[in-house]
N, C-alpha and C positions, 0 to 999 in steps of 0.2 A: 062479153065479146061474142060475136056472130061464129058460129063453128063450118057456115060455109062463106068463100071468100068470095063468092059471088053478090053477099051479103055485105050492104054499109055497115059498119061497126063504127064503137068509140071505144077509146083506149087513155083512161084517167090519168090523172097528174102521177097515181104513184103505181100506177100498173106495168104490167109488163114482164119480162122474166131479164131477172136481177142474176148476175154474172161475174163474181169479183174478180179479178185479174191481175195481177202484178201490180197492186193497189191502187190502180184505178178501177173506179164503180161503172159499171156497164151495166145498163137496163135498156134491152131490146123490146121497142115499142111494135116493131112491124117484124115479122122473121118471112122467112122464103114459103114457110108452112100457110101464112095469112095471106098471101100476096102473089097466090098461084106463080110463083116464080119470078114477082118482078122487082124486088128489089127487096133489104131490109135497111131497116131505120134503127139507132140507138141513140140513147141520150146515155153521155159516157159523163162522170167527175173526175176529173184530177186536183188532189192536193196539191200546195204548195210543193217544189221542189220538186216532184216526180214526174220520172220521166215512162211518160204513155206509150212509147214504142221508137227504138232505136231506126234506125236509118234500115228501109226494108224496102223492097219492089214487090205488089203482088201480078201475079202475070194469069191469072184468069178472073179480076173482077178490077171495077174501078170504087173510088174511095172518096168519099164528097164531106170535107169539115163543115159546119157552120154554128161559129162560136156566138152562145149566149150571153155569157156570162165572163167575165174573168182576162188572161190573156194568155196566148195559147201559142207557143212557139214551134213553126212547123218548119221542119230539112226538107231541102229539095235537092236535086242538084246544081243549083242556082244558087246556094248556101242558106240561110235563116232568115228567116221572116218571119214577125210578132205581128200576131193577129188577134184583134179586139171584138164586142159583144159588135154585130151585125156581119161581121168579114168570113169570107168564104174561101176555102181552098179546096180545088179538085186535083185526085190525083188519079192520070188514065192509067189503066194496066200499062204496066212497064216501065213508069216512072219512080224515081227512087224517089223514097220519104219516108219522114217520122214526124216526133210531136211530145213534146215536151212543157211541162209549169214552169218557166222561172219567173215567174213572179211571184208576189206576196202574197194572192188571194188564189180562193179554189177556181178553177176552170170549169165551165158547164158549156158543156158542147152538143151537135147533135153530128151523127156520122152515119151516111149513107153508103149501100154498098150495092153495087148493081154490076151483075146479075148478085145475087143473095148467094147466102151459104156459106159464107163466113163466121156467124154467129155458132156453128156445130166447132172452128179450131178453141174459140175461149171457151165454148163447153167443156171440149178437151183437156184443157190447161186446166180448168177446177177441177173434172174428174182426179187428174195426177193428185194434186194437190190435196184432196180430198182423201183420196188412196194414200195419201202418204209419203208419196212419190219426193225425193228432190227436184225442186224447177231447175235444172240444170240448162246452160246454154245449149247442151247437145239435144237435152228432150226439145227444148222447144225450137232449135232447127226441125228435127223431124217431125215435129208436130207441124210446122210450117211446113216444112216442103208436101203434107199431104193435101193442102189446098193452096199449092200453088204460089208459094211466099218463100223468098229466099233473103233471107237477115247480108247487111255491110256491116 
């Protein structure tokens, strides 16, 4: 991969920096670092059952789903909506949502985040975790509230 982002790059099927999270698999293809600040790109798994992120608003970036793979149940304020391999959901800052598997097969999605720098809060959340830390609801309110995220 190119180390200036003024530079074309490729970025392989299994490249990228791998980020596990509240047992969904996060792998950031594009981060704020490659993309002189214009957006980051992940391709996220969710297993069966799990839920990817509880009902949340982030209020300094916007949030872009678009599912591969699987089917991917997203909260709005508008209530649930199941979304399949080609369907897209956007969420602008300020709008409430989350995203959840209830279906039977794994979820492969890819999630966009513009302006970037989102990808430094899951860093976070593994560092805890890594440290030893309990994921507590209250760490990861305050882990959210440093970029901008506040949990329903």
């Amino acid at each position: 991969m190119a180390k200036d982002s003024a530079d074309a790059f490729i970025v392989r099927s299994a490249e990228g920096e791998a980020i596990p999270a509240a047992g969904v698999d996060h792998l950031f293809k594009l981060t704020a670092g490659q993309t002189s600040g214009g957006l980051s790109l992940e391709r996220f798994l969710v297993p069966p059952g799990v839920v990817g992120a509880r009902p949340h608003v982030h209020r300094a970036h916007d949030e872009t789903f678009f599912v591969l793979a699987g089917r991917l149940t997203v909260t709005t304020e508008h209530g649930d909506v199941v979304l399949y391999a080609g369907d897209l959901a956007h969420a602008p800052r300020g709008s409430l949502h989350g995203f959840r598997n209830a279906g039977p097969d794994p979820v492969q999605a890819l999630c966009i985040y513009n302006p970037p720098g989102y990808e430094q809060y899951f860093r976070d959340v593994h560092a805890a975790v890594e440290a030893g830390q309990d994921v507590t609801a209250e760490l990861l309110a305050d882990l959210r509230g440093r970029y901008s995220t506040e949990s329903f």
